[in-house]
Wavefront OBJ file of the C-alpha trace (Angstrom):
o trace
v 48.830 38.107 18.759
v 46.722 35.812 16.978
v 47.406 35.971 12.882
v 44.854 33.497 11.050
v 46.820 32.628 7.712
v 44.540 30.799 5.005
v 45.164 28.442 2.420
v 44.712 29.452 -1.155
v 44.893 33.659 -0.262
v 47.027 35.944 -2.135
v 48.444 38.640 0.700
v 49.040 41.961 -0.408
v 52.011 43.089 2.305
v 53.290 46.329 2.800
v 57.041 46.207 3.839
v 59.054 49.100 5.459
v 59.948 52.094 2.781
v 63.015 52.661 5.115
v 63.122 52.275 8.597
v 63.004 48.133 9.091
v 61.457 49.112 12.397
v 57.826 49.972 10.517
v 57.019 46.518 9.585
v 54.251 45.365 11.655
v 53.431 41.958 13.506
v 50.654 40.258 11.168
v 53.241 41.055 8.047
v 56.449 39.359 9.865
v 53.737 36.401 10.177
v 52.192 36.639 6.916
v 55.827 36.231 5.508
v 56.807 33.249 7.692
v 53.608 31.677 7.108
v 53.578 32.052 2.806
v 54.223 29.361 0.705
v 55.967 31.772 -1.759
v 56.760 35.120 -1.493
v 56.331 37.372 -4.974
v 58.695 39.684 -4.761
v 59.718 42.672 -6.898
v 63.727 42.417 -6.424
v 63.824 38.668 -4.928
v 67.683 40.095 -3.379
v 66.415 43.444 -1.569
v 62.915 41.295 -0.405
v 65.819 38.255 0.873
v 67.509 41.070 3.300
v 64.387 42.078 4.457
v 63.621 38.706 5.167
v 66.772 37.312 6.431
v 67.098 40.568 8.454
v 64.095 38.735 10.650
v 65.274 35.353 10.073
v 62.470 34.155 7.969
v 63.048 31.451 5.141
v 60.418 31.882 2.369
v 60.649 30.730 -1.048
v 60.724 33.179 -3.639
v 59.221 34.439 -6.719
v 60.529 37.063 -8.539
v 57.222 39.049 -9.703
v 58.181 43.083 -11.666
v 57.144 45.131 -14.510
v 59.048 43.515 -17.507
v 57.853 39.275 -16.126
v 54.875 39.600 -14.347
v 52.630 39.129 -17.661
v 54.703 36.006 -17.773
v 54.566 35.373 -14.125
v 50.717 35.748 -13.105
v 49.635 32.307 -14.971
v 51.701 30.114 -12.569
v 50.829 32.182 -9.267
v 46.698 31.524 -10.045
v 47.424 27.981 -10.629
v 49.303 27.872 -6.908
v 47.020 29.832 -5.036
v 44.310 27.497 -6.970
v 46.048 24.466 -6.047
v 45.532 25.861 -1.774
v 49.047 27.393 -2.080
v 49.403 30.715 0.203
v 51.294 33.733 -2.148
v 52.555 36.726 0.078
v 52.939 39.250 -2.493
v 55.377 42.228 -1.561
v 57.455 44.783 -3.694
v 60.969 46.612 -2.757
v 59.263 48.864 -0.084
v 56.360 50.021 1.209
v 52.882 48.985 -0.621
v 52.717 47.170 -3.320
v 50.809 48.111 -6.772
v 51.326 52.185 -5.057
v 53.820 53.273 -8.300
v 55.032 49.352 -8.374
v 54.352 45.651 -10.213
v 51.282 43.453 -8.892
v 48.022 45.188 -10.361
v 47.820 41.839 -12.883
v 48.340 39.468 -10.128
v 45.545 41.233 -8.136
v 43.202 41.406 -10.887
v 43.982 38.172 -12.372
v 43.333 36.718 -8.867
v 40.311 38.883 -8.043
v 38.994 37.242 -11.507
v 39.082 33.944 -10.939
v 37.564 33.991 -7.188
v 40.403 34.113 -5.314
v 40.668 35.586 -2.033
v 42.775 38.586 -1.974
v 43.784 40.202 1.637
v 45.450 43.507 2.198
v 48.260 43.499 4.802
v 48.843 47.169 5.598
v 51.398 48.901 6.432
v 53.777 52.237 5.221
v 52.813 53.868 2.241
v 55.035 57.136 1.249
v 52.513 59.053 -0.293
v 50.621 59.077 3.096
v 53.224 59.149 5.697
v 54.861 62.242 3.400
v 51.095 64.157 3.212
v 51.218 63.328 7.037
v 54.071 65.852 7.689
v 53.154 68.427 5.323
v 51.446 70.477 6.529
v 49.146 70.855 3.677
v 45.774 70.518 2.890
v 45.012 66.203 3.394
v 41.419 66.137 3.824
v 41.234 66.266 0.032
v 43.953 65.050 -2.150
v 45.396 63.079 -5.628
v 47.897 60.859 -5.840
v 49.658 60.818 -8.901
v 52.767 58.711 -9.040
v 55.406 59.649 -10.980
v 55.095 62.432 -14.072
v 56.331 61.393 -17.097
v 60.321 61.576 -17.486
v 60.420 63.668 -20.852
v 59.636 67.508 -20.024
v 57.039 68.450 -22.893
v 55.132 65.643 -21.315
v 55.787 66.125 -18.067
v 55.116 70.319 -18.204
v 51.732 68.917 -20.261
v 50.571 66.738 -17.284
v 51.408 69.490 -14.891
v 49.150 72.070 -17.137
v 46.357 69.709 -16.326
v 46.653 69.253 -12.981
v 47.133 73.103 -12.648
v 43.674 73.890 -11.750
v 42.746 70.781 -9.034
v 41.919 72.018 -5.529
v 43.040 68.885 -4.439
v 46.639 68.597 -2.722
v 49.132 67.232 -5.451
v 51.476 64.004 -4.642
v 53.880 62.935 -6.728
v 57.285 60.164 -6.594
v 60.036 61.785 -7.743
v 63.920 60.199 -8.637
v 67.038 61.646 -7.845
v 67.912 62.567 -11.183
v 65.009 64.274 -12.042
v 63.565 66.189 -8.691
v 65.896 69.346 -9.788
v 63.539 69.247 -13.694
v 60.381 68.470 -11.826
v 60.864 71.216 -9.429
v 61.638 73.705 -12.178
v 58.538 72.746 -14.598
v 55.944 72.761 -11.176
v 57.518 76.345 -10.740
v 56.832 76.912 -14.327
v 52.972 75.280 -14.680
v 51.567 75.765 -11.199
v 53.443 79.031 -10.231
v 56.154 80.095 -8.267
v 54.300 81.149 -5.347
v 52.436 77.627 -5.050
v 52.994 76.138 -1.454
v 55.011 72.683 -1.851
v 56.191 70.166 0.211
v 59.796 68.114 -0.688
v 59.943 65.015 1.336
v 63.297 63.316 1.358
v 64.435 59.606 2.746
v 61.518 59.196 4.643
v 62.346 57.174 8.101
v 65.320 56.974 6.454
v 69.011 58.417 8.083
v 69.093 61.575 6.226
v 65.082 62.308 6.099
v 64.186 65.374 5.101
v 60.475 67.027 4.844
v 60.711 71.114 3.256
v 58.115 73.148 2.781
v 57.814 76.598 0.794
v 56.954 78.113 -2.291
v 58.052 76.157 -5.546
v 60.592 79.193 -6.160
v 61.771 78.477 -2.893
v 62.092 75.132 -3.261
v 64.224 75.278 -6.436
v 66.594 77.312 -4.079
v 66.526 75.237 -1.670
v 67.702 71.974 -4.146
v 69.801 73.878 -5.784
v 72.066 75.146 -2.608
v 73.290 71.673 -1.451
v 74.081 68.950 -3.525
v 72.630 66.414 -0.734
v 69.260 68.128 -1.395
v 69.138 66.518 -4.552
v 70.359 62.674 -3.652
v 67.307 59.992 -2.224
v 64.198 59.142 -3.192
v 61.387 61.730 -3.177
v 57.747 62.146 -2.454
v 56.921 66.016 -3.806
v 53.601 67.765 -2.620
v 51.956 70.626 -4.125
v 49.157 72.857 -2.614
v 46.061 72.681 -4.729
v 44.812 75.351 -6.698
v 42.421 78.234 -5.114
v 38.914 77.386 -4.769
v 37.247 79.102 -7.960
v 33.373 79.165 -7.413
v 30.354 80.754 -9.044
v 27.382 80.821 -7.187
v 25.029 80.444 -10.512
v 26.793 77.326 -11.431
v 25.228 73.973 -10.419
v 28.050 71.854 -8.451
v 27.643 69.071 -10.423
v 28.207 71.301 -13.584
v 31.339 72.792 -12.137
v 32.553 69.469 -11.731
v 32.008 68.030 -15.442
v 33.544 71.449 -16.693
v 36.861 71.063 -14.351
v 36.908 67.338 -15.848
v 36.539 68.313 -19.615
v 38.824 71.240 -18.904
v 41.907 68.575 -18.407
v 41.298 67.975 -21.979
v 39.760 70.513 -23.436
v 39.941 74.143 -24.521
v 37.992 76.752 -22.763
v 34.974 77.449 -25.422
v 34.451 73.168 -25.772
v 34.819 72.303 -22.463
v 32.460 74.834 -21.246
v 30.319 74.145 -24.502
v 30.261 70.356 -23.578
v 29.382 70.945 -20.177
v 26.554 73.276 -21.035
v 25.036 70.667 -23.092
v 25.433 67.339 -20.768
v 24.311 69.412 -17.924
v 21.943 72.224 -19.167
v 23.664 74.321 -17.265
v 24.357 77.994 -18.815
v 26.794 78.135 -21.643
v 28.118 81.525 -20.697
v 27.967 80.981 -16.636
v 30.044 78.268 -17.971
v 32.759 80.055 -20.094
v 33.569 82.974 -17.538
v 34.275 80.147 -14.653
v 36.366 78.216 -17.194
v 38.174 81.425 -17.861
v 38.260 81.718 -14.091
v 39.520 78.350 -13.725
v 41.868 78.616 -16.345
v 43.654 81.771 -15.090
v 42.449 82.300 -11.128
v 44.613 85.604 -11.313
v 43.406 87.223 -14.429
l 1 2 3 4 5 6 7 8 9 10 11 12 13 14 15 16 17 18 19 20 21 22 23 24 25 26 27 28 29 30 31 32 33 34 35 36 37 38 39 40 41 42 43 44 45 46 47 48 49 50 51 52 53 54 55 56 57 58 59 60 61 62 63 64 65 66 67 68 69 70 71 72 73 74 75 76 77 78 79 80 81 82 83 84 85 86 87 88 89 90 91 92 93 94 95 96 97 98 99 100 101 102 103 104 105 106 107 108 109 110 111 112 113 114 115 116 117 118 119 120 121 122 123 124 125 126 127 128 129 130 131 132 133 134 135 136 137 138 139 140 141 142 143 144 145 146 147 148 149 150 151 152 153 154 155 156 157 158 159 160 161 162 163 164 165 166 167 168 169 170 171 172 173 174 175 176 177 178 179 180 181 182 183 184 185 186 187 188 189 190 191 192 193 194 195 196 197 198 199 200 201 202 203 204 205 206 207 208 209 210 211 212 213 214 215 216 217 218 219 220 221 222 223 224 225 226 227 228 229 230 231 232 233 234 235 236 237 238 239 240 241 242 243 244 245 246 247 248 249 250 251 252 253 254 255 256 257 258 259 260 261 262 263 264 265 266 267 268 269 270 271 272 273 274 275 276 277 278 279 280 281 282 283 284 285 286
């Protein structure tokens, strides 16, 4: 295979999320050809690279240094040096560190090339069996429940199929407030060590799901990508689409009479056609 590596190019490289087997051709050579590697944990990226017998110098590059860390990257990729940028698994900047790299590097004309590769949201929405033609991805809720029910509240409504990262000390929480916020009868996906030993991908209701975690203690050890069926499709044939889609927006924020108030006067649609399908929206079973 011919892989054309430039000079001066920051590579975005998605590494395995599990299985070492996933990592593709062009990354292996991306990562022997880099200059420096950026790397969220510079020990789990080494046994991914010694596993393949590349030597690459490293950078360490996470959340708490890489304010610190992005001046000194521009001035090497600036200076024709090639920066393979990669984080503990999977894609980087999906949930983990190198958005300020990117941008930084975007700003000041450098070239920046995606090297793809496994990404758990989508290999986890790939086995679902729900909904994908339509979907958010919304990394991981907050850890506190008041603010984690409060995100949950607002997602309550989306048509759109729900993905979230969850931890193995809070999946069992997070399974108990979506049961609480998005009902117990809402279809859900848990996905569990994907391409990993002891992968796992369950599917049922959110009531069944807390079951499920509940009866093994395995259930509840891993890392986790949780899916959620979007709401029910709640349409009014009066309402202009557009309309319907700056009242669901204000309705994330807002309470029934203002959203629907608000979106009555930025779209001129009707006030009250507006109020009974936020009421709708609100409460699909009332």
């Amino acid at each position: 295979m011919d892989v054309s590596i430039e000079a001066g190019v920051l590579y975005v490289v998605a590494t395995p999320i599990g299985n070492l087997g996933d990592i593709s051709a062009r990354a292996l050579e991306t990562l022997r050809a880099a200059d420096v590697v950026a790397a969220e944990d510079t020990r789990r990226t080494g046994v991914l690279l010694s596993h393949f017998g590349i030597s690459a110098r490293q950078v360490s590059l996470h959340e708490h240094n890489e304010p610190r860390q992005v001046p000194g990257l521009i001035e090497r990729l600036r200076s024709g040096a090639t920066v393979a940028l990669v984080s503990d698994a999977g894609t980087p900047l999906i949930s983990d560190p190198g958005y300020r790299l990117v941008a930084a590097a975007r700003e000041a004309g450098i070239r920046v090339s995606p090297v793809p590769g496994p990404v758990a949201a989508m290999a986890a929405l790939s086995v679902s069996g729900l909904p994908s033609d339509r979907f958010v991805f919304e990394g991981f809720l907050p850890a506190k429940g008041p603010a984690r029910r409060q995100r949950l509240q607002a997602l309550a409504g989306d048509p759109r199929t729900l993905i979230f990262y969850e931890s193995s000390h809070r999946i069992a929480a997070c399974l108990a407030d979506m049961r609480e916020t998005l009902g117990p009868e809402r279809r859900a996906v848990v996905a569990r060590e994907l391409t990993k030993t002891f992968e796992q991908v369950q599917g049922g209701s959110l009531a069944g799901l807390c079951e499920w975690l509940a009866a093994h203690e395995d259930h509840s050890k891993g890392e986790f990508v949780v899916l959620a069926a979007g709401a029910p499709e709640v349409r009014d044939a009066g309402v202009p689409p557009e309309a319907e889609r700056v009242l669901r927006m204000l309705l994330e924020e807002l309470p029934v009479k203002k959203a629907a108030k608000l979106a009555a006067e930025v779209t001129g649609a009707s006030r009250n056609q507006l109020y009974a399908l936020a009421v709708k929206m609100r409460d699909p079973d009332g």
